[in-house]
C-alpha positions as CSV (number, residue, x, y, z in Angstrom):
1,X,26.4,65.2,-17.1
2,X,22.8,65.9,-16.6
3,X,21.9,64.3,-19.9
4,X,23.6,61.2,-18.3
5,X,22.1,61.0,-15.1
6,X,18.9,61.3,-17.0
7,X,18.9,58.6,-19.5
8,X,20.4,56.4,-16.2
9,X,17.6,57.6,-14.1
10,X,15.2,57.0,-17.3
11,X,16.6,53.2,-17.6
12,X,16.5,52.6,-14.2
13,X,12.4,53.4,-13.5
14,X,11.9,51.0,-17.2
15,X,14.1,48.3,-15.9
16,X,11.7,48.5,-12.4
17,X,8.5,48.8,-14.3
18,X,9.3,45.6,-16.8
19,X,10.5,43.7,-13.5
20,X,7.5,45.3,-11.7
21,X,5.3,44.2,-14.7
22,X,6.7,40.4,-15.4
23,X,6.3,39.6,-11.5
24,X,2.2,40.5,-11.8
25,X,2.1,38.5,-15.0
26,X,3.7,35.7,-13.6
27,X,1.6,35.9,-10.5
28,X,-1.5,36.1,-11.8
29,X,-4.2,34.1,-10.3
30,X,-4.4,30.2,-11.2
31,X,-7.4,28.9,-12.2
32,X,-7.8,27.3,-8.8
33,X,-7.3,30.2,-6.7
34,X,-10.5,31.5,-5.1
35,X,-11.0,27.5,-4.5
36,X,-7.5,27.3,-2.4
37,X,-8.6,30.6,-0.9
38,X,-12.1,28.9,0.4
39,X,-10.2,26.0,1.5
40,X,-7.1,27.3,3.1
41,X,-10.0,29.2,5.2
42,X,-12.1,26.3,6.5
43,X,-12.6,26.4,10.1
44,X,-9.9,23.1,11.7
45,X,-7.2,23.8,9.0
46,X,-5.9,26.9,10.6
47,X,-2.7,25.6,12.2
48,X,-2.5,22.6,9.8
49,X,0.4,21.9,7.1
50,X,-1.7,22.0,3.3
51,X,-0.4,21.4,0.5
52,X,-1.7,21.1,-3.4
53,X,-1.1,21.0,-6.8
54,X,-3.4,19.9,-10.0
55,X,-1.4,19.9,-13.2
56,X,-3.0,19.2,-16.3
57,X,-0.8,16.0,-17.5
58,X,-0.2,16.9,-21.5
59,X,0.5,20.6,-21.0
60,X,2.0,20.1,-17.0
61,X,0.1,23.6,-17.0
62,X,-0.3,24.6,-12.8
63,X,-4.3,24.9,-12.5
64,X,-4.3,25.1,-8.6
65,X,-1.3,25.2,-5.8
66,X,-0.9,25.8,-2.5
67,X,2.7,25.2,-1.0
68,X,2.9,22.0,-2.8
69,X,7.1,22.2,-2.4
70,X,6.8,21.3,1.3
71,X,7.1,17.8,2.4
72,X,4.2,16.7,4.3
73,X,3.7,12.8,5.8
74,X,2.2,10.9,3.5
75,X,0.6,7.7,5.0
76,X,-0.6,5.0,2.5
77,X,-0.2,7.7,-0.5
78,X,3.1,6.5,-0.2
79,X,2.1,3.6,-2.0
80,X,1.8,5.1,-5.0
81,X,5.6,5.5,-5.1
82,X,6.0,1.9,-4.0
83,X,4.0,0.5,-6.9
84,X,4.7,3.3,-9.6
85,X,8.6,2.0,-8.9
86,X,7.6,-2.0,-8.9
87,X,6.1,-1.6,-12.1
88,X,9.0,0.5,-13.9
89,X,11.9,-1.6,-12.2
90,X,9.9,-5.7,-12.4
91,X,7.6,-4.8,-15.1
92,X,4.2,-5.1,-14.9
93,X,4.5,-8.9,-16.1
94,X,7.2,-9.5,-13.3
95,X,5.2,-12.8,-11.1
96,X,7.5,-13.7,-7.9
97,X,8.3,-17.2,-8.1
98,X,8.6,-19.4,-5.1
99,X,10.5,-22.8,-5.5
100,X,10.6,-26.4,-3.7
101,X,14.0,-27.0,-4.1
102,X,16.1,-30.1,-2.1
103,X,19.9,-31.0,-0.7
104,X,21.5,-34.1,-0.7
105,X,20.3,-37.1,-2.6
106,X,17.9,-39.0,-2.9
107,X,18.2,-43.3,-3.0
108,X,16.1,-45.6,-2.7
109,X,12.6,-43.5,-2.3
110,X,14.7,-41.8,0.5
111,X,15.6,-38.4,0.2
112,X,18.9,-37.9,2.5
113,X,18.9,-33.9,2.9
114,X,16.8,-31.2,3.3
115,X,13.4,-30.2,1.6
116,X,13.4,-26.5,1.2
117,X,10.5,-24.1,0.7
118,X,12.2,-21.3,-1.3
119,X,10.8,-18.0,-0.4
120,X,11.1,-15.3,-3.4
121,X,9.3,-12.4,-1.9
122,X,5.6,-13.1,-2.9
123,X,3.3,-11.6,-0.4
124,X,0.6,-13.1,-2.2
125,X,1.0,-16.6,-1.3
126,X,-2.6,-17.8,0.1
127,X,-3.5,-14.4,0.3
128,X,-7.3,-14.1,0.9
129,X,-7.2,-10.8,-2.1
130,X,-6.4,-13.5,-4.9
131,X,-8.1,-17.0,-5.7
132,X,-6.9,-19.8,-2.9
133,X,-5.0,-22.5,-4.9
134,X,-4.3,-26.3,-2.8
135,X,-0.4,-25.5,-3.1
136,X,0.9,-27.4,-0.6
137,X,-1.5,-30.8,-1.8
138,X,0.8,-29.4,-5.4
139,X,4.2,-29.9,-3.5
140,X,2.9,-33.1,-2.3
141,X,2.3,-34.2,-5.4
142,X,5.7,-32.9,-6.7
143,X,7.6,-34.7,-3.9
144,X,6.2,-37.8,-4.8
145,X,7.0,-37.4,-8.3
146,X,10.0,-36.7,-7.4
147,X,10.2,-40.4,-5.9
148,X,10.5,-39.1,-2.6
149,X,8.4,-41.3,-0.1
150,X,10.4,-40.7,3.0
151,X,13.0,-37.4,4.1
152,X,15.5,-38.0,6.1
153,X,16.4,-34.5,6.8
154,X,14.5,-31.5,7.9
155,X,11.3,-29.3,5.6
156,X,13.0,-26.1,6.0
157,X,11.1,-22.6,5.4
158,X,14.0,-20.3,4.0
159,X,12.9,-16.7,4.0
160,X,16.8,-15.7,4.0
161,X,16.4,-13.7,0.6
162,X,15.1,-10.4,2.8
163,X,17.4,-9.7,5.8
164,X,16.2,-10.2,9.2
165,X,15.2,-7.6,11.0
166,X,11.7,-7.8,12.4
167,X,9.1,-5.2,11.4
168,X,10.1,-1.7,10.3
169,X,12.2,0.3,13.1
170,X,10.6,3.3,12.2
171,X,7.0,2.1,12.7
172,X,4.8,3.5,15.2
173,X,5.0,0.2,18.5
174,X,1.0,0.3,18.3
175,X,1.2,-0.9,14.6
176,X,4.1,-3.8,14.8
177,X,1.8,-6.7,14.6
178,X,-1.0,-5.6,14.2
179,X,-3.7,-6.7,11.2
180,X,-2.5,-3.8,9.2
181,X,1.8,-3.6,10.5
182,X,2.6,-7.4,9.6
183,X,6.1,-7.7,9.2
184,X,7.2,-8.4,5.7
185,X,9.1,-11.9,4.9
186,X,10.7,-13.4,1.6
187,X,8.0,-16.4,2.3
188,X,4.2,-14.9,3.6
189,X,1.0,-17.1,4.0
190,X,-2.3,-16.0,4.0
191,X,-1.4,-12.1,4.2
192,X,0.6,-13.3,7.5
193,X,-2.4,-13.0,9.4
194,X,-4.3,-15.8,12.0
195,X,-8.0,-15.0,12.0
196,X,-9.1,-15.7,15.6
197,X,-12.8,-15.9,15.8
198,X,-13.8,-14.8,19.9
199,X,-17.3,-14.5,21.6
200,X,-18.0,-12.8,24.7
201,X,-21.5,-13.8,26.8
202,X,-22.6,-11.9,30.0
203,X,-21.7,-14.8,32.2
204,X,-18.2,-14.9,31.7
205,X,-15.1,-12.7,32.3
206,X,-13.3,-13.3,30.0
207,X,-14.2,-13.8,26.5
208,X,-13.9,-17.3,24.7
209,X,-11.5,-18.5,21.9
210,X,-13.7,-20.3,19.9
211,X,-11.6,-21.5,16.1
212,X,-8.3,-20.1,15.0
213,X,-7.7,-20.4,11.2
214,X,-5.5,-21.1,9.5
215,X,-5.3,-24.0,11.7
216,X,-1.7,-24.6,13.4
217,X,-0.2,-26.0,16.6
218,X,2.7,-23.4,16.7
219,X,0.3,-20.4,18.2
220,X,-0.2,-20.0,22.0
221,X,-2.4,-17.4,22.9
222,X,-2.5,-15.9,26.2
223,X,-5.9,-15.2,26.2
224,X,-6.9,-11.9,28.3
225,X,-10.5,-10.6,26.5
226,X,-12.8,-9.8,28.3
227,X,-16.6,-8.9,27.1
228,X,-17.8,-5.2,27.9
229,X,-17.6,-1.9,26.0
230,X,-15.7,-0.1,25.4
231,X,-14.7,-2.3,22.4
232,X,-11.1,-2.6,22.4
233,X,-8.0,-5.0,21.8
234,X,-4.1,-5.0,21.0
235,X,-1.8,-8.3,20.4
236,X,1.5,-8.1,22.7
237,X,4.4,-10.2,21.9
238,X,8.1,-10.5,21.2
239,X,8.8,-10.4,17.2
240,X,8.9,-13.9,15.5
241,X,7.1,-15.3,19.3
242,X,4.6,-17.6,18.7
243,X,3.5,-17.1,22.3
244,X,0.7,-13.8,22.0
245,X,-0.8,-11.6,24.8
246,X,-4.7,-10.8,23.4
247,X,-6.0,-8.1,25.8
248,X,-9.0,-5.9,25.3
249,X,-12.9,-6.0,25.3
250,X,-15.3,-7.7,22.8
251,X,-19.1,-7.2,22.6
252,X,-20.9,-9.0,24.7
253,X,-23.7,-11.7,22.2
254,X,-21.8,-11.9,19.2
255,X,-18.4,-13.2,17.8
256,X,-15.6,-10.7,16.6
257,X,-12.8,-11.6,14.7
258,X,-9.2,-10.9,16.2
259,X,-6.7,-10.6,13.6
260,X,-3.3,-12.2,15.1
261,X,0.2,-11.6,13.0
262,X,2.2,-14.8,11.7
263,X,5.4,-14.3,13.5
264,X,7.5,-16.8,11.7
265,X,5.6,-17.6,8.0
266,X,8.3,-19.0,6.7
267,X,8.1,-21.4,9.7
268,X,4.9,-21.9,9.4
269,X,4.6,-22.9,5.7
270,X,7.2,-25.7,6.3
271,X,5.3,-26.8,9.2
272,X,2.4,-27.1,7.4
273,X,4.0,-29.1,4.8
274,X,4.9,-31.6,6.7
275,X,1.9,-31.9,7.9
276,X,0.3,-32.2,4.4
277,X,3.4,-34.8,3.4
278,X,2.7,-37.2,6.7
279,X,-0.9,-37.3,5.4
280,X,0.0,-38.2,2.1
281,X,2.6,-41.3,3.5
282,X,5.4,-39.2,3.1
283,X,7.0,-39.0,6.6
284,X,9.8,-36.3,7.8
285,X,11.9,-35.6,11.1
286,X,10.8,-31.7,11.6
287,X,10.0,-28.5,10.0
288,X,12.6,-25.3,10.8
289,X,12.7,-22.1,9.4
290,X,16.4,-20.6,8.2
291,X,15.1,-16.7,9.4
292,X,16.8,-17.5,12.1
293,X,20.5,-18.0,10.1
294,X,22.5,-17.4,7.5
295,X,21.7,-20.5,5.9
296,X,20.5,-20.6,2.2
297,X,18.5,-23.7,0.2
298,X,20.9,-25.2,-2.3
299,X,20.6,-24.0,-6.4
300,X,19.3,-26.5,-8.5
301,X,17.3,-29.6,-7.9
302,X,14.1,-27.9,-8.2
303,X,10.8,-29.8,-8.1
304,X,8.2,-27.5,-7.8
305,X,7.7,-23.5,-8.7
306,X,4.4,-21.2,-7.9
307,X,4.1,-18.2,-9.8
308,X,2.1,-14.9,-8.1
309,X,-0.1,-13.5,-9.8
310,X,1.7,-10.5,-12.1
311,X,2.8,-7.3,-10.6
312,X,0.1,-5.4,-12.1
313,X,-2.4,-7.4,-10.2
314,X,-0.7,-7.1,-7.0
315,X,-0.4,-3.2,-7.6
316,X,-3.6,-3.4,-8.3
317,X,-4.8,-4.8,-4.8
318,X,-2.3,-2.3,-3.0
319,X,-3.6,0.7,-4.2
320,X,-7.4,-0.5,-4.2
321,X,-7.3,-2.0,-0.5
322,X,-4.0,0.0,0.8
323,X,-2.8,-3.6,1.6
324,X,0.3,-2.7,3.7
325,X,2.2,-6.2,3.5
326,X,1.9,-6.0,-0.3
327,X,3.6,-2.8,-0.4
328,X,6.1,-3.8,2.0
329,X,7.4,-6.7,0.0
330,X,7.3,-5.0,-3.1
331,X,9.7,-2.1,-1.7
332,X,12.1,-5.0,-0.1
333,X,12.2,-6.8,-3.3
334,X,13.3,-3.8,-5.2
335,X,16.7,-3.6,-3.2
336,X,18.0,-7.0,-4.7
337,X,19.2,-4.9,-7.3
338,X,21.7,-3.8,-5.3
339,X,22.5,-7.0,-3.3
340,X,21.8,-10.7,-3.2
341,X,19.7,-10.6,0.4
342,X,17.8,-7.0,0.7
343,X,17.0,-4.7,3.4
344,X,15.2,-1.1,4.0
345,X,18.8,0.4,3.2
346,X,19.3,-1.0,0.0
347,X,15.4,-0.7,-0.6
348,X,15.4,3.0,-0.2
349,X,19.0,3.6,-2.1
350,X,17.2,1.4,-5.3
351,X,14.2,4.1,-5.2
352,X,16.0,6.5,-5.2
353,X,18.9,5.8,-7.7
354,X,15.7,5.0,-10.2
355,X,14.0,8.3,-10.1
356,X,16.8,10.4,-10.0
357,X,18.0,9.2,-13.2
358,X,14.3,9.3,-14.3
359,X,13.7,12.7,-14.4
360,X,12.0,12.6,-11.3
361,X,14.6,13.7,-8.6
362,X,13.8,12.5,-4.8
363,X,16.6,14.8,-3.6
364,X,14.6,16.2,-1.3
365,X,12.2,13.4,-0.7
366,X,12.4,10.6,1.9
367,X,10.8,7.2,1.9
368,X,11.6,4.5,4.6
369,X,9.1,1.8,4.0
370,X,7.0,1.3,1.6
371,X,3.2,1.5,2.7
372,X,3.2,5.1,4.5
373,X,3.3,3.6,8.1
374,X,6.2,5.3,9.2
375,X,6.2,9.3,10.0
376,X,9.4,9.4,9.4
377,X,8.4,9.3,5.7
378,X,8.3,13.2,3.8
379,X,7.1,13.7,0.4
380,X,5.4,16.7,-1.2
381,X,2.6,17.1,-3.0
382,X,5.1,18.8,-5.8
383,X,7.1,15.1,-6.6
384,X,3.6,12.9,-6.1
385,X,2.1,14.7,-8.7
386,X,5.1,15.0,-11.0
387,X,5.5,11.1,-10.0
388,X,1.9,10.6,-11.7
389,X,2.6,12.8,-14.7
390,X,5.8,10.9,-15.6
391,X,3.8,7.2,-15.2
392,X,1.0,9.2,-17.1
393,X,3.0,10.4,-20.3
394,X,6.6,8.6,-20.1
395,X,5.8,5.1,-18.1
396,X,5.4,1.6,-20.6
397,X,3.0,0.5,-17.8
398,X,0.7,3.6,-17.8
399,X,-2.5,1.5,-18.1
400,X,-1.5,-1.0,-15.8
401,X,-0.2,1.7,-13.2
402,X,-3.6,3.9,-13.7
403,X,-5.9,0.9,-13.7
404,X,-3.8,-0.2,-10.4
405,X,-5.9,3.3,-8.4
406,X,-9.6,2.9,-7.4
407,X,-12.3,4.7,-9.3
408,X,-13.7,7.9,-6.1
409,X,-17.2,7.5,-5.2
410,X,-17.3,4.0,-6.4
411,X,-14.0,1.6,-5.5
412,X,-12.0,0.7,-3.2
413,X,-10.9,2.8,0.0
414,X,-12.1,5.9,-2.0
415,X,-15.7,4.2,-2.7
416,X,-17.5,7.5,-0.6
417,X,-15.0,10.0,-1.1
418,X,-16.8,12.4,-3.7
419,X,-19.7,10.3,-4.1
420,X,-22.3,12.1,-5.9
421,X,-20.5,15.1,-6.5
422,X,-19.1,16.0,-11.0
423,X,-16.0,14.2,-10.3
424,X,-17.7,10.9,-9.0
425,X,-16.6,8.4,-11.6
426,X,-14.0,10.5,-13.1
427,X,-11.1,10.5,-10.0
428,X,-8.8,7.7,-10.0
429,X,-6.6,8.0,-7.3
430,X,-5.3,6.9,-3.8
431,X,-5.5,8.0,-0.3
432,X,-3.4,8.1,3.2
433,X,-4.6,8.6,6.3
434,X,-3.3,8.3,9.9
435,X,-3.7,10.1,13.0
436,X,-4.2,13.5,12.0
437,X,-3.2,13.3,8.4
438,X,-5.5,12.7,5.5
439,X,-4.2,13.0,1.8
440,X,-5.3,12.0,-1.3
441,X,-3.4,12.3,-5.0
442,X,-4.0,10.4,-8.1
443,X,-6.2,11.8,-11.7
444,X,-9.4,13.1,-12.8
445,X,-10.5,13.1,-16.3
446,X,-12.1,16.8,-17.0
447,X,-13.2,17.6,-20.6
448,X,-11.1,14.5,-22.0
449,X,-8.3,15.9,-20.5
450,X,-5.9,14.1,-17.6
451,X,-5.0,16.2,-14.5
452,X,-2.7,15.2,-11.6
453,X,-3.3,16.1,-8.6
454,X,-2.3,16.1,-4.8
455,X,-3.2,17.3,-1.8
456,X,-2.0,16.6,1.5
457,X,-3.4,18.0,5.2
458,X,-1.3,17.5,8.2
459,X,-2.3,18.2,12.1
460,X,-5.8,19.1,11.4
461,X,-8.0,20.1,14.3
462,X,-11.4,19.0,13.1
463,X,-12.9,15.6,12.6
464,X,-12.0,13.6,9.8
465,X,-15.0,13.7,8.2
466,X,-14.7,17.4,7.9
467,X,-11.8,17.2,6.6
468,X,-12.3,15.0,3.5
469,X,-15.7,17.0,3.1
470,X,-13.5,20.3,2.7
471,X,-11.1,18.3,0.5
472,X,-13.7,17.3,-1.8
473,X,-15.2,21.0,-2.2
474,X,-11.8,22.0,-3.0
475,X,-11.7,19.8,-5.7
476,X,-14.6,19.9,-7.0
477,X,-14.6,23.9,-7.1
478,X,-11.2,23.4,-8.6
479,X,-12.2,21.7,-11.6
480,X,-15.9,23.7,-11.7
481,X,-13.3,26.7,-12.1
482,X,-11.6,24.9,-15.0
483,X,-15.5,25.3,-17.2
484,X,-16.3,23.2,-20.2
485,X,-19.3,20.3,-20.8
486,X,-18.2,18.4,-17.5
487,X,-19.0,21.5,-15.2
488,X,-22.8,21.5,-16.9
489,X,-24.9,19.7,-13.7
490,X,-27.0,17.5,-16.2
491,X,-30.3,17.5,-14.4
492,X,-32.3,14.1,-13.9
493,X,-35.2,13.9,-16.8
494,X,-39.0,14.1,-15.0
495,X,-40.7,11.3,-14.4
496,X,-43.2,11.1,-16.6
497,X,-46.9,11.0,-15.0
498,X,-48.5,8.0,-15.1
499,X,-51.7,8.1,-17.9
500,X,-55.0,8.4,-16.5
501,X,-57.5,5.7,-16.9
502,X,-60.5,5.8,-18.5
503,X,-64.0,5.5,-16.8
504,X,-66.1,2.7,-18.1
């Protein structure tokens, strides 16, 4: 009996020593450590939410992590997702197409119907990131080919392939509007923005309206600048209003440009049509925009198509300039797949649906938009960074998705973030920031070998610039940690002197 208890007790104190033994192995410090360590303790990140993980792509071995599992918000990083999903749904040939279609007939140079301007979700229409093209002098010239010299009917602007629903409901009321929270449309025009060009003089009270481009007569402004400091201004209106509240302060001796949201673009592009048409001879009753119904342009009779520029060019632009309407469109666009007009719903349940059969699983993930403005969105810095493993090693488009981030220290919104420091020239990647958050996730290239990385900071209590100056230590020790040629500091050859010159 002894014997027994003996050999029990004996297996018992091996079992807890192996268990004992495989939980120290398995814990042992990651490369990154005493670099998390350093950072976790910087002075302003005390009560904040951190997060991080580097993986090394090839091996997806963990180099550094601290509570990457937790979801974080993710402002513009989100974008990442967005275009990373674009490219593996559309393709990164995919170009939005938008059509000049027309009802009714057309007898005797008279075309009795409508003239429809056939939005197909491209947010790059006249967008001041791509080349300018003369597209509506193009559907001019279609109509007339067309034999179309007078219409009888209306120019209609039909943006009814995205529901309508105004901007985001889960967007911040400061943003809706704004130069950066336009709200998406299956037609946009010059990134659905009017550039209002104001001066303020000591003289006057209120500051003066001098040119508003691009030129329209739909716009009202209630104009409420003044000129002082400090330097201030916000757009009021209702959504789709073309009648605008400007109130603020502008600097006094010099003219600032006022960025004013397109309510209506779809509106506006038929409007401007037929403004283009009366000029060439071709004479119509109005211009109306079908955002306002459930009224769709007629298949068939097509006269005219404009093709974007291909998605990898527009990803390209999103992730460099963190272009919000871009990333917008894109994430509306990807819901037709589940129905012929798309909305945020259907949106989000296409994202979805494509990762989690992906190998990717957003089970515990939540996206609501698709450029980061909301802070209702949650991801972790665990999915981003499997998200950019899978598009590293698995996607078609890897070269177009990769080339799609800005180069750190030298592109882009990243162009200071670790300048001069080893991974200067060697970080590709994308960051999101917003009140109180600043995150950054995307690739560095270390010994020719790809890492993934991400790290997120939430609710910090120091200044922003403190905070991406502790984010770049951390990665930079990070990857100092990790050794090899790139962690040599090459120092700068000495100039040479210059020869001295001979007395005569």
């Amino acid at each position: 009996m002894k014997n027994w208890k003996a050999a029990f007790m004996a297996l018992l104190l091996y079992c807890l020593y192996a268990a004992n033994t495989h939980a120290q192995e398995t814990s042992a410090p990651l490369i990154g450590t005493a670099a998390v360590n350093k950072f976790v303790a910087t002075d302003g990140l005390q009560a904040a939410g951190l997060g991080y993980l580097v993986k090394e792509v090839e091996s997806g071995n963990v180099i550094a992590e601290y509570q990457s599992g937790y979801n974080r918000i993710p402002a513009s990083v989100t974008k990442l997702l967005t275009t990373a999903t674009a490219l593996e749904i559309l393709s990164d040939t995919f170009s939005f197409v938008t059509k000049l279609n027309y009802s009714g007939f057309i007898k005797d140079s008279v075309l009795y119907g409508d003239l429809y301007i056939v939005g197909g979700g491209d947010p790059t229409f006249e967008s001041d990131f791509f080349t300018h093209n003369p597209v509506f002098e193009h559907m001019a010239a279609a109509v007339e080919t067309a034999g179309i010299k007078k219409i009888e009917g209306d120019i209609v602007g039909d943006a009814s392939l995205f529901q309508r629903s105004g901007a985001n409901g889960d967007w911040l009321l400061e943003d809706v509007g704004s130069y950066y929270g336009q709200t998406p449309s299956a037609i946009c025009f010059h990134d659905n923005l009017f550039m209002v060009t104001c001066s303020g003089s000591d003289s006057a009270a209120t500051a003066t309206i001098e040119t508003i481009l691009p030129r329209t007569n739909l716009l009202t402004i209630d104009n409420r600048l003044q000129s002082g400091t400090p330097v201030w201004w916000h757009i009021y209106g209702d959504l789709y209003s073309w009648n605008k509240i400007v109130r603020g302060r502008i600097p006094t001796g010099k003219k600032t440009l006022v960025k004013i949201e397109i309510p209506d673009p779809a509106l506006f592009v038929a409007d401007s049509l037929r403004i283009v048409l009366d000029r060439n001879g071709i004479c119509s009753n109005k211009s109306r925009s079908t955002i306002w119904t459930n009224e769709r342009a007629p298949e068939g009779n097509t006269i005219y198509r404009f093709f974007s520029q291909p998605i990898k060019e527009i990803a390209r632009q999103t992730n460099f300039h963190s272009v919000n309407l871009f990333a917008e469109n894109l994430y509306l666009y990807m819901g037709l797949q589940n129905g012929e007009i798309s909305n945020y719903d259907l949106a989000t349940a296409a994202v979805n649906k494509y990762w989690n059969t992906h190998g990717v699983p957003m089970t515990r993930t939540h996206q609501v938009d698709g450029s980061g403005l909301s802070m209702k969105n949650a991801i972790s810095p665990a999915f981003l960074t499997d998200l950019l493993i899978y598009m590293k090693k698995k996607s078609r488009y890897a070269d177009s998705f990769t080339a799609s981030l800005p180069t750190a220290g030298k592109q882009g919104t990243v162009k200071h973030f670790l300048g001069g420091t080893l991974l200067s020239g060697k970080t590709f990647c994308k960051s999101g920031s917003m009140d109180r958050v600043q995150n950054f996730s995307g690739y560095v290239i270390w010994n020719n070998k790809w890492y993934a990385f991400t790290i997120m900071v939430n609710n910090f209590d120091c200044t922003r610039k403190q905070v991406r100056a502790a984010i770049s230590n951390l990665l930079v020790d990070t990857f100092k940690a990790i050794g090899g040629p790139d962690a040599v500091v090459k120092k700068k050859p000495a100039a040479k002197k210059p020869a001295k010159k001979l007395k005569k």
